[in-house]
C-alpha positions as CSV (number, residue, x, y, z in Angstrom):
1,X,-12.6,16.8,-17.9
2,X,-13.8,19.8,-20.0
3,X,-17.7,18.9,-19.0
4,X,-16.6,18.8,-15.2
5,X,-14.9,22.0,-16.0
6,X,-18.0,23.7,-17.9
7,X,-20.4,22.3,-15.1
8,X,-18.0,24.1,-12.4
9,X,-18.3,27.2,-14.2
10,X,-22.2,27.1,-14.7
11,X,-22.6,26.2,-11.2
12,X,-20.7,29.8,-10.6
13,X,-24.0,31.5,-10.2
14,X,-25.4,29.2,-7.1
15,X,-22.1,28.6,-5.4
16,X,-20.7,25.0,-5.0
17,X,-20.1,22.5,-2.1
18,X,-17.9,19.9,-2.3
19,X,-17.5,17.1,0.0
20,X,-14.1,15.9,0.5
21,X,-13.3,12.5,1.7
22,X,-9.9,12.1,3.1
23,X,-7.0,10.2,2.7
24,X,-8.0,7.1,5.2
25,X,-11.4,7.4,3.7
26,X,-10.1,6.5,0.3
27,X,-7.6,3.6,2.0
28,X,-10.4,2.1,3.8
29,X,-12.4,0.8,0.0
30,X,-12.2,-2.6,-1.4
31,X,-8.4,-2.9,-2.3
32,X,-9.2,-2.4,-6.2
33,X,-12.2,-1.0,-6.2
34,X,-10.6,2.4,-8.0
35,X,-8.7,0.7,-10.1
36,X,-11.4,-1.6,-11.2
37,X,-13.4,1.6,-12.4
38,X,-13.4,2.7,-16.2
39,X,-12.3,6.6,-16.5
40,X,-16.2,8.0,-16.7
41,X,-17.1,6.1,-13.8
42,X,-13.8,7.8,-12.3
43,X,-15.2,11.1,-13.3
44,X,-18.5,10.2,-12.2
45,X,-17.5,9.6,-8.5
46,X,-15.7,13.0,-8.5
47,X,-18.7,14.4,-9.5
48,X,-21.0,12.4,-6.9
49,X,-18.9,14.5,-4.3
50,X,-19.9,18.0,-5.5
51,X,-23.2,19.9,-5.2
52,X,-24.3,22.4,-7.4
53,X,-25.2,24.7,-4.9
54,X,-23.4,26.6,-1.7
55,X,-24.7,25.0,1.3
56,X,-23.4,26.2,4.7
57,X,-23.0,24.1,7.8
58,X,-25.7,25.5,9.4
59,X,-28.0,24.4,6.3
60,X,-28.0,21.2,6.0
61,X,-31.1,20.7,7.3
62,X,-33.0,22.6,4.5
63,X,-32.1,20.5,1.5
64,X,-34.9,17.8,0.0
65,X,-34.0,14.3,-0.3
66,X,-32.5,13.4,-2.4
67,X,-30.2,16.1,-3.4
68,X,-28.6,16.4,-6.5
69,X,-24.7,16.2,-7.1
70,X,-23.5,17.5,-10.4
71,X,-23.1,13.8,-11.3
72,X,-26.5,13.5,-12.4
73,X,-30.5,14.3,-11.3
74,X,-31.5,10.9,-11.5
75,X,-32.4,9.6,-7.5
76,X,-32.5,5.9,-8.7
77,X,-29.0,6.0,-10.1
78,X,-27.4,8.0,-7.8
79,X,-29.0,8.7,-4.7
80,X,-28.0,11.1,-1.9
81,X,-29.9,11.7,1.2
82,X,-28.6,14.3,3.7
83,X,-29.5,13.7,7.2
84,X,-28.8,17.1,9.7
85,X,-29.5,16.8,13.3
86,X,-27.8,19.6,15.3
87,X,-24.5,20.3,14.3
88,X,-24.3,16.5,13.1
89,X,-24.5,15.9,9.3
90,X,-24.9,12.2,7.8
91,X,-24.8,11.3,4.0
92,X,-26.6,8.2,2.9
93,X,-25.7,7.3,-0.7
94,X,-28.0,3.3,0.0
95,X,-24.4,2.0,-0.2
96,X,-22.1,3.8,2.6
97,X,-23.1,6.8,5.3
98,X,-20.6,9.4,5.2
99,X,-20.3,11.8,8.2
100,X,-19.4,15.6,7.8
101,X,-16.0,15.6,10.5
102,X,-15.3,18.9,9.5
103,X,-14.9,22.7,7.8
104,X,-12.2,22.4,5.1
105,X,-13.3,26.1,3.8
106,X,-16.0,28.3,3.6
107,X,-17.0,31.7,2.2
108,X,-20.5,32.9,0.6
109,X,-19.9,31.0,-2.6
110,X,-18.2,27.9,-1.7
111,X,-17.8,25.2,0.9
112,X,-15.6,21.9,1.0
113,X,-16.8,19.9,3.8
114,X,-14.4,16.7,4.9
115,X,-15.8,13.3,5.3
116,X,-14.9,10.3,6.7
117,X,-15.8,7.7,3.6
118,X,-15.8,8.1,0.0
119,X,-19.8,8.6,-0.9
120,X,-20.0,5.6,-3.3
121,X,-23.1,5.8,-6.1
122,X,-25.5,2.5,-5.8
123,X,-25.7,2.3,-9.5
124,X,-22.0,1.2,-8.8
125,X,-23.2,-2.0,-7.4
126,X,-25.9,-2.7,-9.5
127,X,-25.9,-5.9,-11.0
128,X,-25.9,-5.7,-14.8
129,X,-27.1,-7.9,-17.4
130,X,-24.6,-10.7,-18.5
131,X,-23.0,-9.9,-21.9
132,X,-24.0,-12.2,-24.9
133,X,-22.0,-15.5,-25.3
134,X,-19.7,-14.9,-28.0
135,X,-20.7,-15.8,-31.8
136,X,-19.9,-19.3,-33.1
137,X,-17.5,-17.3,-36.2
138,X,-15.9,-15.5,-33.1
139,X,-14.9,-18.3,-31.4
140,X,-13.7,-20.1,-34.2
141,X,-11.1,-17.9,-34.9
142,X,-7.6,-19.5,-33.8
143,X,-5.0,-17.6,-31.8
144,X,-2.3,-15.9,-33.7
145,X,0.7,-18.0,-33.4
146,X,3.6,-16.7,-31.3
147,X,6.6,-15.0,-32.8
148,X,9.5,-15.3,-31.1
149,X,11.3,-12.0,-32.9
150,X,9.0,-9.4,-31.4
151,X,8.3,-10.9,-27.6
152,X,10.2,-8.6,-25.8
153,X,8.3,-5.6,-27.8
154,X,5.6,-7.6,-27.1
155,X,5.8,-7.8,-23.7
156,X,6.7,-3.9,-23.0
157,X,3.8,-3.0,-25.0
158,X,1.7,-5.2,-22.7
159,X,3.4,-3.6,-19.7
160,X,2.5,0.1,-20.8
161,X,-1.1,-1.0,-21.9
162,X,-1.4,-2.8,-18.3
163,X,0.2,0.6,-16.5
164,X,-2.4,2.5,-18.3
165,X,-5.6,0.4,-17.1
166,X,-4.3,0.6,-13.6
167,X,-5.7,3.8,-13.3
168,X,-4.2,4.8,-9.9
169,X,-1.8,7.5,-11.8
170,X,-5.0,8.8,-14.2
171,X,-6.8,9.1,-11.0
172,X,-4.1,10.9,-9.2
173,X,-4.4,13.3,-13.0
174,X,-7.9,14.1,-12.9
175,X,-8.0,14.4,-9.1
176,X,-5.2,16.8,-9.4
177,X,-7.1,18.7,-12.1
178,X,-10.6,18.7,-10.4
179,X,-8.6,20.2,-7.0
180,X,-7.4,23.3,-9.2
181,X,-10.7,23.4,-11.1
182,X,-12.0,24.3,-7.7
183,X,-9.0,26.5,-6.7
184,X,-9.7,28.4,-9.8
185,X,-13.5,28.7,-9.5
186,X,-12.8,29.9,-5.7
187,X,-10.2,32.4,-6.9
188,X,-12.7,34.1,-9.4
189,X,-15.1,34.3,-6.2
190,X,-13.1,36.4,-4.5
């Protein structure tokens, strides 16, 4: 959180733009699909949906494809193509097209733009290598035996481990933090 914070405050200079997907836009992914995410690539999507520069509505037109998000420069990993006709704005990320619906805020430094989907990165989908096959000394290794004594410990600790891989609460926690992150950087504009 403290890199999304120090790349929020460097971006200061050239203004920011975030583009916010709403509530039905979120509801509307592959049921799992957040939860299936580890916290970096949680982090990672966040940062898919800012721009390190202010862009007004009127400007949409100007940027070069593909423009860069403050997750990353790299246009084979995370592309994002901006496509302005008129006052009509599309967002290709090779993966979904995301529509500008509307003006959340504006001002000379910042603008949050609401969308209709959640932008999602292509390097998301990409198909990775299959991991190794487990060593023959690995697999020989026999399960511990069950103790009887310590199952219900057991099993709570294996109900706090599986509340903490849900990741719908830690999502709920950095989204929270980005959204004041940007109150705070807009507050310092001002």
């Amino acid at each position: 959180m403290s890199s999304v914070n120090s790349q929020l405050i460097t971006a200061k200079n050239g203004g920011l733009t975030i583009l916010a997907p709403d509530d039905s836009a979120f509801s509307s992914l592959k049921a799992g699909f957040l939860n299936s995410l580890d916290e970096n690539k949680k982090i990672e999507l966040l940062q898919f949906h800012i721009l390190p520069q202010y862009v007004s509505s009127s400007n949409f037109d100007s940027l070069s494809n593909p423009v860069q998000t403050i997750a990353g420069k790299d246009p084979t990993r995370l592309p994002l193509n901006v496509y302005a006709s008129g006052n009509n704005v599309s967002l290709s990320t090779g993966v979904v097209t995301a529509s500008v619906v509307g003006v959340v805020y504006t001002d000379n430094k910042l603008a949050i733009y609401h969308l209709d989907k959640v932008l999602l990165p292509r390097d998301f989908f990409t198909t990775k290598a299959p991991a190794l096959a487990p060593t023959l000394a690995a697999a020989a290794k026999a399960p511990k035996a069950a103790n009887k004594e310590n199952s219900s410990a057991d099993d709570q600790d294996q109900n706090d481990q599986d509340q903490g891989k849900s990741g719908a609460v830690r999502l709920c926690g950095i989204l929270g933090t980005m959204l004041m992150s940007f109150v705070a950087v807009a507050m310092m504009w001002s």
